[in-house]
N, C-alpha and C positions, 0 to 999 in steps of 0.2 A: 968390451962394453957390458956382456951380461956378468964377466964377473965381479966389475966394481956393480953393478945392479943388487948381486947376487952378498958383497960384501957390505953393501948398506943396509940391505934387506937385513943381515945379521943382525951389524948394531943396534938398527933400534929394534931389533926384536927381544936381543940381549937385555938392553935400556929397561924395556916395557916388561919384563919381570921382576927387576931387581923393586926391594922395597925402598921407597923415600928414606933417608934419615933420618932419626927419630930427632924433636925438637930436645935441645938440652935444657936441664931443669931451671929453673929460674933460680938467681944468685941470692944470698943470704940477703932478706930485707927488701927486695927487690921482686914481690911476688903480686900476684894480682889483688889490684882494687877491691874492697869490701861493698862495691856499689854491684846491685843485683836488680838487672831490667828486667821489669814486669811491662802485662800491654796495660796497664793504668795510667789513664793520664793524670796528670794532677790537676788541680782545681783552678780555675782561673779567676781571679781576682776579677771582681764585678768592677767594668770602668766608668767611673765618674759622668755621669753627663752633664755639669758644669764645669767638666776641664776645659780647658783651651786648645785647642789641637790646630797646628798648619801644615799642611801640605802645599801641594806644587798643583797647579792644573794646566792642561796644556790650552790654549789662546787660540783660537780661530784666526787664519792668518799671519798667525808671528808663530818663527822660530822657537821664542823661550818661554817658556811657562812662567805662569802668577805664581806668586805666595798668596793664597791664602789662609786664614789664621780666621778660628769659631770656635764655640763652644761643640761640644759631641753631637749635644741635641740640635743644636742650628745643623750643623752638619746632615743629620737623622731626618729633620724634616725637611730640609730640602729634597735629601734624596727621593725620600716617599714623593713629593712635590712631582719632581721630574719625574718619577717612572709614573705616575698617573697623567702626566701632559702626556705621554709616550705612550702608553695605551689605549688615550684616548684620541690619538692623533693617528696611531693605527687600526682605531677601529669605525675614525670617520673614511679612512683611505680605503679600507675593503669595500665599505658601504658605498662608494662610490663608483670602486671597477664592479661592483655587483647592480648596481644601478643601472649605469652603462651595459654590462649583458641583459640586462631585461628589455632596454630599450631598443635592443636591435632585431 
Protein backbone atom coordinates (compact mmCIF):
# COMPACT_ATOMS: atom_id res chain seq x y z
CA UNK A 1 0.00 0.00 0.00
CA UNK A 2 2.71 2.63 0.91
CA UNK A 3 4.56 1.69 -1.92
CA UNK A 4 2.12 2.29 -4.68
CA UNK A 5 1.50 5.60 -2.32
CA UNK A 6 5.02 6.15 -2.48
CA UNK A 7 5.12 5.38 -6.55
CA UNK A 8 2.37 7.95 -7.31
CA UNK A 9 3.69 10.26 -5.00
CA UNK A 10 6.80 10.19 -7.70
CA UNK A 11 4.98 10.59 -10.87
CA UNK A 12 3.33 13.46 -10.24
CA UNK A 13 6.12 14.91 -8.51
CA UNK A 14 8.11 13.89 -11.78
CA UNK A 15 4.97 15.53 -13.92
CA UNK A 16 5.18 18.79 -11.82
CA UNK A 17 8.80 19.74 -13.00
CA UNK A 18 8.87 18.90 -16.36
CA UNK A 19 8.17 22.03 -18.47
CA UNK A 20 4.89 22.02 -20.74
CA UNK A 21 5.73 21.83 -24.57
CA UNK A 22 6.35 24.56 -26.21
CA UNK A 23 3.34 25.68 -28.71
CA UNK A 24 4.58 25.11 -32.41
CA UNK A 25 5.05 27.94 -34.56
CA UNK A 26 2.07 28.86 -36.53
CA UNK A 27 2.07 27.51 -40.42
CA UNK A 28 2.98 29.70 -43.28
CA UNK A 29 0.08 32.31 -43.85
CA UNK A 30 -1.78 30.96 -41.04
CA UNK A 31 -0.55 33.37 -38.30
CA UNK A 32 -2.46 35.59 -36.11
CA UNK A 33 -5.20 38.25 -36.87
CA UNK A 34 -4.01 41.90 -37.47
CA UNK A 35 -7.12 42.94 -35.10
CA UNK A 36 -5.57 44.54 -31.85
CA UNK A 37 -8.22 44.81 -28.59
CA UNK A 38 -7.98 47.91 -26.95
CA UNK A 39 -10.67 48.78 -23.80
CA UNK A 40 -12.19 51.36 -26.34
CA UNK A 41 -15.44 50.93 -26.92
CA UNK A 42 -16.79 52.09 -30.17
CA UNK A 43 -19.33 54.59 -30.66
CA UNK A 44 -22.77 53.62 -30.76
CA UNK A 45 -24.99 54.95 -33.34
CA UNK A 46 -27.68 57.38 -31.89
CA UNK A 47 -31.12 55.22 -32.29
CA UNK A 48 -33.90 56.82 -34.09
CA UNK A 49 -36.81 57.68 -31.98
CA UNK A 50 -39.20 57.45 -34.72
CA UNK A 51 -38.30 53.79 -35.54
CA UNK A 52 -40.58 51.12 -34.97
CA UNK A 53 -39.54 48.72 -32.59
CA UNK A 54 -41.82 45.20 -31.16
CA UNK A 55 -41.20 43.21 -28.62
CA UNK A 56 -42.85 40.57 -26.72
CA UNK A 57 -44.53 41.37 -23.20
CA UNK A 58 -45.57 39.04 -20.90
CA UNK A 59 -49.76 39.05 -20.16
CA UNK A 60 -51.17 38.84 -16.79
CA UNK A 61 -52.77 35.56 -16.68
CA UNK A 62 -51.98 33.90 -19.96
CA UNK A 63 -49.13 31.68 -20.71
CA UNK A 64 -47.91 33.69 -23.95
CA UNK A 65 -46.72 37.00 -24.32
CA UNK A 66 -48.17 40.09 -26.71
CA UNK A 67 -46.29 41.59 -29.59
CA UNK A 68 -46.17 44.68 -29.23
CA UNK A 69 -44.89 47.03 -31.88
CA UNK A 70 -44.13 51.46 -31.22
CA UNK A 71 -42.26 53.95 -32.09
CA UNK A 72 -38.76 54.10 -29.38
CA UNK A 73 -40.41 57.34 -28.00
CA UNK A 74 -43.86 55.68 -27.41
CA UNK A 75 -41.92 53.11 -25.80
CA UNK A 76 -39.65 55.87 -23.66
CA UNK A 77 -42.70 57.63 -22.51
CA UNK A 78 -44.45 54.95 -21.33
CA UNK A 79 -41.78 53.73 -19.47
CA UNK A 80 -41.21 57.00 -17.71
CA UNK A 81 -45.17 56.75 -17.35
CA UNK A 82 -45.05 53.69 -15.36
CA UNK A 83 -42.02 54.11 -13.24
CA UNK A 84 -43.70 57.49 -11.87
CA UNK A 85 -47.25 55.38 -11.34
CA UNK A 86 -44.74 53.08 -9.43
CA UNK A 87 -43.31 55.61 -7.31
CA UNK A 88 -45.88 57.29 -6.62
CA UNK A 89 -47.88 54.12 -5.63
CA UNK A 90 -45.07 53.33 -3.31
CA UNK A 91 -44.91 56.37 -1.80
CA UNK A 92 -48.86 56.61 -0.99
CA UNK A 93 -48.10 52.71 0.54
CA UNK A 94 -45.34 53.93 2.99
CA UNK A 95 -47.48 56.96 3.86
CA UNK A 96 -49.88 54.81 4.96
CA UNK A 97 -48.12 51.92 7.14
CA UNK A 98 -46.61 55.22 8.61
CA UNK A 99 -50.02 56.49 9.29
CA UNK A 100 -51.08 53.53 10.91
CA UNK A 101 -47.82 53.56 13.34
CA UNK A 102 -48.88 56.99 14.48
CA UNK A 103 -52.20 56.10 15.13
CA UNK A 104 -51.56 53.34 17.56
Amino acid sequence: MILIFLATAALFAEGATSAPPAAPPPASGRGLSGVTVTGAQAKHRALDPKEIVCHREPVMGSLFPKEVCARREEFADRQRTDQAETRRTQALGQLEVLNKADTR
